[in-house]
Each structure stands twice: as C-alpha cells, then as structure tokens.
N, C-alpha and C positions, 0 to 999 in steps of 0.2 A: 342698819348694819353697824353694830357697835367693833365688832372688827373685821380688817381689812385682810384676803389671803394674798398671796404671791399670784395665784394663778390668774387673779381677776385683772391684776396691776399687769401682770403679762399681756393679757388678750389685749384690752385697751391699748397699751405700748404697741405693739405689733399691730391693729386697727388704726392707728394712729389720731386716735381720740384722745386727745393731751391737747393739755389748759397750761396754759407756763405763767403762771404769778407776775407780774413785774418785780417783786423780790427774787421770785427765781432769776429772771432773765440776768438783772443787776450783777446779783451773787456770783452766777457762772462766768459773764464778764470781767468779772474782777480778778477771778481765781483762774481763767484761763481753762475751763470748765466748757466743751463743745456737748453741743445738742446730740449727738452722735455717743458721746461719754454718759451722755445721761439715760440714755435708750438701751445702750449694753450693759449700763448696772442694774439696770429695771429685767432685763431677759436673763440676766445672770446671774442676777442678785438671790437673795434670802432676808424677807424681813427679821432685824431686831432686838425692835422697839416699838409696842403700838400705843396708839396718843388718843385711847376711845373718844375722851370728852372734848376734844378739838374741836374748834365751829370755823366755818361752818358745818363741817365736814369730820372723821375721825380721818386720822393720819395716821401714819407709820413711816418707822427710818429703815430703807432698806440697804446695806452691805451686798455692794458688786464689785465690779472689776470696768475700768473705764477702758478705751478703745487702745491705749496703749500701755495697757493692766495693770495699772494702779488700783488699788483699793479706793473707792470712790463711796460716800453717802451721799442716799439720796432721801429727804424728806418731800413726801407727796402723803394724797388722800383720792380717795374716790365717791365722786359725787354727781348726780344730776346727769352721769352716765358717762363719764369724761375721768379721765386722770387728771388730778392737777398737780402739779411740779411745784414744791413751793421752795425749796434749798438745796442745793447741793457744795459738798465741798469734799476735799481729801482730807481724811482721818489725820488728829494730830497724836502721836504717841506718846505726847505730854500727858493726853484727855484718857486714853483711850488701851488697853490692852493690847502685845499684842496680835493676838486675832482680830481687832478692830471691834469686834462685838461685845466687848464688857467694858463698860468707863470704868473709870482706876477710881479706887474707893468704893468700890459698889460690891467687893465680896461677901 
C-alpha cells in the first residue's frame, strides 16, 4: 500500500487497533494532546499530506478537529494491520495557512 485512505485509518480508529509510538506518547504529553483528541481527529479528519516512502510503514498527516475543536494533526501510518500514531500537535499559523492544510511557502 503505497497510499494510505481516510476510511482505512477510520475503521482501525473506531476497532481500536492503534499502535501509539513512544514519540507519540512523548509528543501528546508534552503538548497537552489526550488520546481522546487524537481518535476525533482521525474520525473527523481529512488526510493532507502523504509520506509513500516512510518506513516502516507509508504515513500521512491527517487535519481533524480535537475533542475540544481545535484543529489538531495527526501523523500516523498503517501497518501490519494496526494504526500507528507517530505525532500529533496543534497547527502553528506561523507554519501553516489558514485552513491548516497548506504550509506557507508551498503555493
């Protein structure tokens, strides 16, 4: 699978077949980032950005909405039948457009 879709990243999410990185974990601690925020931007979300040649795995950044509706990314992959979580943080509109889905420089 050289790319990933929304709906695959969905089922897993809702199966609750998710792999959380120890990067992830880290990351969302630090940022104040609940597991709960990471699971409604994945049911809510839209990928993108996809990352084909990512290993283990291809990746993609998906644009949700976290549990108290902030625009939330999330970078994950799908592998080996599991979701895995590798990043999430809240868009900065330093980086970022905005609708969140275009980085600045990138027209």
């Amino acid at each position: 699978m050289d790319v990933l879709d929304i709906e695959s990243i969905r089922e897993l999410c809702t199966t609750r077949k998710i792999k959380w990185t120890q990067h992830s974990l880290e990351r969302c601690g630090e940022r104040n980032i609940y597991i709960a925020d990471v699971k409604n931007a994945l049911v809510t979300g839209e990928i993108i950005e996809q990352y084909p040649t990512d290993y283990p795995f291809p990746s993609c950044l998906v644009l949700g909405i976290s549990v108290n509706e902030r625009n939330l990314h999330v970078v994950c992959s799908v592998g080996d039948n599991f979701l895995w979580i590798i990043s999430a943080y809240y868009p900065d509109n330093t980086k970022w457009e905005n609708d969140f889905k275009t980085r600045k420089g990138n027209k």
